[in-house]
C-alpha positions as CSV (number, residue, x, y, z in Angstrom):
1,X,301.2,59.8,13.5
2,X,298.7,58.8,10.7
3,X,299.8,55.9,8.1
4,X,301.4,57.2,5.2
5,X,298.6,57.7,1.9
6,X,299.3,55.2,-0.6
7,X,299.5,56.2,-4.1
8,X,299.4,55.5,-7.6
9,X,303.3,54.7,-7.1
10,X,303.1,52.0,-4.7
11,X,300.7,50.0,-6.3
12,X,303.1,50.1,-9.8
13,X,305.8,48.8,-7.7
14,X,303.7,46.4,-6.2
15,X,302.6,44.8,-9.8
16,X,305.6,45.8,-11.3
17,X,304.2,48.1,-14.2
18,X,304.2,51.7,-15.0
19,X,302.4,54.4,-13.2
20,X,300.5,55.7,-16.1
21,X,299.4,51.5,-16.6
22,X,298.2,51.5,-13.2
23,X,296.6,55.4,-13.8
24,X,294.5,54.2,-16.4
25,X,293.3,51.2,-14.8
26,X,292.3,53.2,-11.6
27,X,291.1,56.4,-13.5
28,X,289.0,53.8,-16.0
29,X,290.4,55.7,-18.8
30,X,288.3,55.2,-22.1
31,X,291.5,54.6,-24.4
32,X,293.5,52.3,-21.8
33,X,295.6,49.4,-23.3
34,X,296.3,47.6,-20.6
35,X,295.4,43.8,-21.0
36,X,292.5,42.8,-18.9
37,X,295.1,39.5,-16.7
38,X,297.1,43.2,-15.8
39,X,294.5,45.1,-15.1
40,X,292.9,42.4,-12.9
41,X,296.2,42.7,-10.7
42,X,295.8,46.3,-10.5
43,X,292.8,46.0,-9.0
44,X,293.6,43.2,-6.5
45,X,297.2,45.2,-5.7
46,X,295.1,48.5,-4.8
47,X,293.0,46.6,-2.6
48,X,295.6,45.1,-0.8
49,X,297.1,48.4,-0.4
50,X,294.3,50.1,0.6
51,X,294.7,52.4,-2.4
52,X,292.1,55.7,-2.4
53,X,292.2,57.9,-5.5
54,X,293.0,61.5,-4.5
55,X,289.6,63.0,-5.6
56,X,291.1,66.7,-5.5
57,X,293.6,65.6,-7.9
58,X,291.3,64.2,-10.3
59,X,288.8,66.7,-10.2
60,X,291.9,69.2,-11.3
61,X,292.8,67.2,-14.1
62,X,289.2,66.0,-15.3
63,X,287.6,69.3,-14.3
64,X,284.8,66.9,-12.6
65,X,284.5,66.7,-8.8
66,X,282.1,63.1,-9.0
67,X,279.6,65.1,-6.8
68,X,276.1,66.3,-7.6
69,X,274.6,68.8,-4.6
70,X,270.9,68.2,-4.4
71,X,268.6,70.9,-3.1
72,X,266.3,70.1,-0.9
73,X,262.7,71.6,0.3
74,X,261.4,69.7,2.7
75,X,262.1,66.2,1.0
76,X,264.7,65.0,3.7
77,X,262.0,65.3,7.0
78,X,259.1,64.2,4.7
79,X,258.0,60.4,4.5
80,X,257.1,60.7,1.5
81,X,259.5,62.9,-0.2
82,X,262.7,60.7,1.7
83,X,262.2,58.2,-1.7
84,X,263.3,60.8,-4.2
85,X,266.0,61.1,-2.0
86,X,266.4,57.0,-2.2
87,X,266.5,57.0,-5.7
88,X,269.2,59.8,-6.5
89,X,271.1,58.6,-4.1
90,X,270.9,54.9,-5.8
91,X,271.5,56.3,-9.3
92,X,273.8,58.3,-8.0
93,X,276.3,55.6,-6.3
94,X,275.5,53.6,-9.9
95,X,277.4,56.0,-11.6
96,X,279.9,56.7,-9.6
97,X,278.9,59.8,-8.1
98,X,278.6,61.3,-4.4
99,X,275.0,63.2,-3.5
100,X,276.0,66.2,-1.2
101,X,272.7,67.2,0.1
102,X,271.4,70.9,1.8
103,X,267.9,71.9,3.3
104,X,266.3,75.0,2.1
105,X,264.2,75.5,4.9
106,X,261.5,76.8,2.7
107,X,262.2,80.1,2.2
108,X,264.1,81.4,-0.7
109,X,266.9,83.0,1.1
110,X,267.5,79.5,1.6
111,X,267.6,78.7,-2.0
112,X,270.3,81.1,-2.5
113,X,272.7,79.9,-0.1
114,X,272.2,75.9,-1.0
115,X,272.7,76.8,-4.6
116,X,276.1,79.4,-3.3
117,X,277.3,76.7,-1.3
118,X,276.8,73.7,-3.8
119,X,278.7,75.5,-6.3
120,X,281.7,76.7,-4.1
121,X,282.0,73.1,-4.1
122,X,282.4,73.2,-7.7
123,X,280.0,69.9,-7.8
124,X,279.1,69.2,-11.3
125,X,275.5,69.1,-11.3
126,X,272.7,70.5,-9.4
127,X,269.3,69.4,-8.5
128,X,266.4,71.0,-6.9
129,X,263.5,68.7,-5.1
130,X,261.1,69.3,-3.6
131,X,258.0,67.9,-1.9
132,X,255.2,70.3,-3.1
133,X,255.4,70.3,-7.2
134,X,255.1,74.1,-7.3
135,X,257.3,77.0,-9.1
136,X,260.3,77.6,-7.7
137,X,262.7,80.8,-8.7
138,X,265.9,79.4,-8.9
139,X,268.8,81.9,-8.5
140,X,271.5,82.9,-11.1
141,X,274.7,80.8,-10.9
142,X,277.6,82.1,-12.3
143,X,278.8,78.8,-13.7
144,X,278.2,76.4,-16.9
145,X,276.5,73.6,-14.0
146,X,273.8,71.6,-15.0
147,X,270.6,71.9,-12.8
148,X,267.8,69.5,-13.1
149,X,264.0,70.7,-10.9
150,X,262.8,67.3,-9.3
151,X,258.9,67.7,-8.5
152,X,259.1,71.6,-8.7
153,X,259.0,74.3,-11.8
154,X,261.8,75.8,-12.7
155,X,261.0,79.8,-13.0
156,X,263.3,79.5,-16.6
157,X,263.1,77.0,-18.8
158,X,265.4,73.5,-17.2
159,X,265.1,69.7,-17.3
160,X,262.2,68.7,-15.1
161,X,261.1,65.3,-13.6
162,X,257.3,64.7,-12.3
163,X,254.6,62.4,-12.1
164,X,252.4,62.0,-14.8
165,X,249.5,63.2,-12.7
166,X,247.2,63.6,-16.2
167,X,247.6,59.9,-16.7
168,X,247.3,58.8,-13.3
169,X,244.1,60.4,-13.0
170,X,242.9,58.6,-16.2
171,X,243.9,55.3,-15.0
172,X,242.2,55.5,-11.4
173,X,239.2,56.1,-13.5
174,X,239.7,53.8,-15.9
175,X,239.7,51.1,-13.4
176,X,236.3,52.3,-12.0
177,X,234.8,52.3,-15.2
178,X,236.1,48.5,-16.1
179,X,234.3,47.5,-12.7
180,X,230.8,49.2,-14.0
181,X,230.8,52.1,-12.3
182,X,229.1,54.6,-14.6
183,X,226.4,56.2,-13.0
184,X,227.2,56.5,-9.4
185,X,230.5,58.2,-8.8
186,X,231.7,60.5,-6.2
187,X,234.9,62.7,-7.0
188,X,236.0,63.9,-2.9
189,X,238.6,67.1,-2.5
190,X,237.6,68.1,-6.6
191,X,239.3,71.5,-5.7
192,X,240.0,73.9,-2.5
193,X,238.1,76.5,-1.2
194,X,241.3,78.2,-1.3
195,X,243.7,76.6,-2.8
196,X,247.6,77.7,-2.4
197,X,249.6,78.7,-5.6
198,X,252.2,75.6,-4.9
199,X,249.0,73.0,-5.6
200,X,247.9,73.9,-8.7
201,X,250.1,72.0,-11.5
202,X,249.7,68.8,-9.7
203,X,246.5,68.8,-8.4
204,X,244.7,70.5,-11.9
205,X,246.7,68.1,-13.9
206,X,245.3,65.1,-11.7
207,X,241.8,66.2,-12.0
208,X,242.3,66.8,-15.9
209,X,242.8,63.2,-16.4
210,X,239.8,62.1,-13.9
211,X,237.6,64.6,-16.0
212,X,239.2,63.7,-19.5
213,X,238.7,59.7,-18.5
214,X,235.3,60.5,-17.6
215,X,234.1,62.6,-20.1
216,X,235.7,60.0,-22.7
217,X,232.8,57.8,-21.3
218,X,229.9,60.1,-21.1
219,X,230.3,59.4,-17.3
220,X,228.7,62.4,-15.1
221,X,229.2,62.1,-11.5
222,X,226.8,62.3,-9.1
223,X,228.8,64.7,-6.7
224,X,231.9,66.9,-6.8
225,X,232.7,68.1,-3.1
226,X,235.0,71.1,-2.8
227,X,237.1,70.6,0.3
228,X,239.3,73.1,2.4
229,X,241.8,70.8,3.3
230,X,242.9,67.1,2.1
231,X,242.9,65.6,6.0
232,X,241.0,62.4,7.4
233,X,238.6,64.7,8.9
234,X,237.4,66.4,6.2
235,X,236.9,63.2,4.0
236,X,234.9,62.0,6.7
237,X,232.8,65.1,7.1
238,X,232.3,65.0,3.3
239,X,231.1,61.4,2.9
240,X,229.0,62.3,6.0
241,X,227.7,65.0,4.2
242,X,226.4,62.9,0.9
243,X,225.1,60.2,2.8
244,X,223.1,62.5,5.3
245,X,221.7,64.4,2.0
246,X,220.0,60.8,1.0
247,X,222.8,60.1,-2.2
248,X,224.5,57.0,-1.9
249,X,227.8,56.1,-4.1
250,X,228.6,53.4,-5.6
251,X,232.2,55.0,-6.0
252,X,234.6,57.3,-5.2
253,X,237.5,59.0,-5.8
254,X,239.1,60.4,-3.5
255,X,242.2,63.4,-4.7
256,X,244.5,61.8,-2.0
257,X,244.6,58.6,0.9
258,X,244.3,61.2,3.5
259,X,240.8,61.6,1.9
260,X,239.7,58.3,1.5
261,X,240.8,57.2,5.2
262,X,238.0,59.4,6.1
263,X,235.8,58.2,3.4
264,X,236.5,54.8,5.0
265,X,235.1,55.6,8.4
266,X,232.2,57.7,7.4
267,X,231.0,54.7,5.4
268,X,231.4,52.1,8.1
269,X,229.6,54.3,10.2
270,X,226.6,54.0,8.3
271,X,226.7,50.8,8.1
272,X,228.1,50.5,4.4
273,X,231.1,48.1,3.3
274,X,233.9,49.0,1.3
275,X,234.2,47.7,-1.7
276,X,231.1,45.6,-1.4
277,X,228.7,48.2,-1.0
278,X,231.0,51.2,-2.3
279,X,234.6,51.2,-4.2
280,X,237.4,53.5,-3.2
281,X,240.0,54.6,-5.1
282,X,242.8,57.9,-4.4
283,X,246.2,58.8,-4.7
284,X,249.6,59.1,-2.9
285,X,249.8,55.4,-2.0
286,X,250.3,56.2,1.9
287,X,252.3,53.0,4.0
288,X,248.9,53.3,5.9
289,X,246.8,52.2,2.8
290,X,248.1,48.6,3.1
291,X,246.6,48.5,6.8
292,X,243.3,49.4,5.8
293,X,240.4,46.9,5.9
294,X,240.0,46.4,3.1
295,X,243.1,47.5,1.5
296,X,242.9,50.5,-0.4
297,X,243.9,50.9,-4.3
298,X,245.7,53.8,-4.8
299,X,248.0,55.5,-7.4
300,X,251.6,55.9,-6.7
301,X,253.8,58.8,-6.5
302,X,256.8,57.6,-8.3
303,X,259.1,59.2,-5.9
304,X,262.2,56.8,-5.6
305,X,261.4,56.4,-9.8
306,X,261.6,60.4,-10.0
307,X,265.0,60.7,-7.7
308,X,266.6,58.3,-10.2
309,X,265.8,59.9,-13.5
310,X,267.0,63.3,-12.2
311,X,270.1,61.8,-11.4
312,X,270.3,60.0,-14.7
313,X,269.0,63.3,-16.7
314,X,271.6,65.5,-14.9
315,X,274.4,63.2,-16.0
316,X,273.2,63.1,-19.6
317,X,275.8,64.6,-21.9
318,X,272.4,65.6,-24.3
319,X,270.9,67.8,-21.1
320,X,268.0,69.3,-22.8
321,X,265.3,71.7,-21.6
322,X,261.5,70.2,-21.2
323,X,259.1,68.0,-18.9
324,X,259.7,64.0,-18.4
325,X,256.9,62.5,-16.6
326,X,257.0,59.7,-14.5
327,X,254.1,57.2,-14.5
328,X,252.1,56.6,-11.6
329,X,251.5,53.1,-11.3
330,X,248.5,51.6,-9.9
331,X,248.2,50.3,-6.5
332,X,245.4,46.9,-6.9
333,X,244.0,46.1,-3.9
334,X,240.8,45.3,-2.1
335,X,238.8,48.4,-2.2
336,X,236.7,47.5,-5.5
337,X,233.7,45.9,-6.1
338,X,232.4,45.1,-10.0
339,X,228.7,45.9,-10.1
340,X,226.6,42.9,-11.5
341,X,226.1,44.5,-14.6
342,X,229.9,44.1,-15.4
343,X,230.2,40.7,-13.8
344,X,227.6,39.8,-16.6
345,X,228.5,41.6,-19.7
346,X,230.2,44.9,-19.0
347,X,232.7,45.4,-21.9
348,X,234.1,48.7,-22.0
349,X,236.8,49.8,-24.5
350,X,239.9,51.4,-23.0
């Protein structure tokens, strides 16, 4: 036979004050007036006892269920996606809240049921994540629940959290043009031959900010190379490409790591250094970036950052409909060079 629950009851007895004292203590209601030596016992007596608030109980009588259902696609089995799941579920323990998480499976029948199940539940927020920043239509639910889009478009108007790709793009650059680079850069993976619906806010957003940074500058690369795909290989092939056609860089950017591992490799190939003889810079900041000789500077996807300000947007009491953007923050390392012009006198304004 399984011990007997322990309730709101025992642990009055136990400190030898009312129920509704001990309610409010436990409940942390707003208005309670019990002194802070009482409530202190409270506490201690509960844990003694073992005492677990009845969650179905409160829900009934606060008409909140302390759980927010996020929606995955493809965030839980992705590397890099598993940090937005780090950061709700960090947020989400701050304030007091259980994250009840379902897999969509990428297809929208999948959507559906998540979202049907999630509210069945009766949780009291919902969010959507996923790991391509695309739009997303999101089905009707019956109920006044709160639903923030995490890296994904809503197909109505709802609270959304990304990176501030724009910006990101104008800081990688930025940090090119402090070093001197102004007449020899490379821009790797500019676009896709064919380039699936689900890239495009990210990716033209990203490229914006490189072209806006640039242009601010009167900065014209030397090369633009459309890519297919955003693999090792096809940086390789692409650096490959330059150098065989007689142009050196003195720079690139590179739309993603992936890229620039490539990049890497072509360049030691033909017997160039990096950073030395050419600067890298991309974007994603990849685990494998830190390994690379020399390490590569990158910009960040905020992801953990992201998970946490959905969580803390949900939970807002002032909910409102619109973009925040989450800064990308630059990843220093050892993949640039100044030219000798800028170790001499380059001062550019920012």
């Amino acid at each position: 036979m399984s011990a007997r629950r322990v309730t709101l009851s025992d642990v009055a007895a136990r400190v030898g004050l009312s129920k509704a004292a001990v309610s409010q203590v436990l409940n942390s209601h707003p208005a309670s007036r019990v002194s802070v030596d009482a409530a202190a016992r409270i506490r201690a007596a509960a844990g003694e006892l073992g005492y677990r608030p009845n969650l179905t109980a409160r829900s009934l009588t606060t008409r909140r269920s302390g759980v927010i259902g996020l929606v995955s696609e493809a965030i839980t089995t992705d590397r890099f996606g598993s940090g937005m799941i780090r950061g709700a579920l960090a947020e989400a323990k701050r304030q007091g809240y259980v994250l009840f998480i379902t897999e969509t499976e990428d297809q929208q029948a999948g959507i559906v049921s998540s979202f049907g199940v999630l509210v069945d539940h009766q949780v009291d927020g919902l969010i959507y994540a996923s790991i391509r920043p695309h739009a997303v239509e999101l089905p009707e639910i019956n109920a006044d629940i709160p639903v923030v889009m995490l890296n994904a478009v809503a197909s109505r108007p709802t609270a959304t959290v990304l990176a501030d790709e724009h910006a990101g793009g104008e800081s990688i650059v930025r940090l090119l043009l402090d070093a001197g680079h102004t007449e020899d850069v490379v821009i790797i993976g500019r676009d896709r031959s064919v380039r699936p619906a689900w890239t495009t806010r990210a990716i033209e957003r990203r490229l914006a900010g490189i072209s806006a940074a640039l242009a601010a500058h009167d900065v014209v690369p030397i090369s633009e190379i459309d890519m297919p795909e955003w693999d090792p290989d096809h940086g390789y092939e692409a650096m490959r490409g330059l150098l065989a056609s007689g142009r050196r860089p003195g720079a690139v950017i590179a739309l993603n790591d992936r890229l620039a591992f490539g990049v890497y490799r072509a360049l030691t190939e033909a017997g160039l250094r990096v950073s030395e003889d050419v600067s890298v810079v991309s974007f994603d900041d990849d685990d494998i970036a830190l390994y690379l000789e020399p390490t590569l500077t990158t910009a960040a996807l905020p992801y953990e950052e992201m998970g946490a300000l959905a969580v803390r947007t949900l939970l807002d009491p002032d909910l409102t409909v619109g973009e925040q953007l989450v800064p990308m923050p630059i990843r220093v390392r050892g993949s640039v060079s100044a030219v000798p012009q800028a170790l001499q006198s380059f001062d550019r304004p920012h």
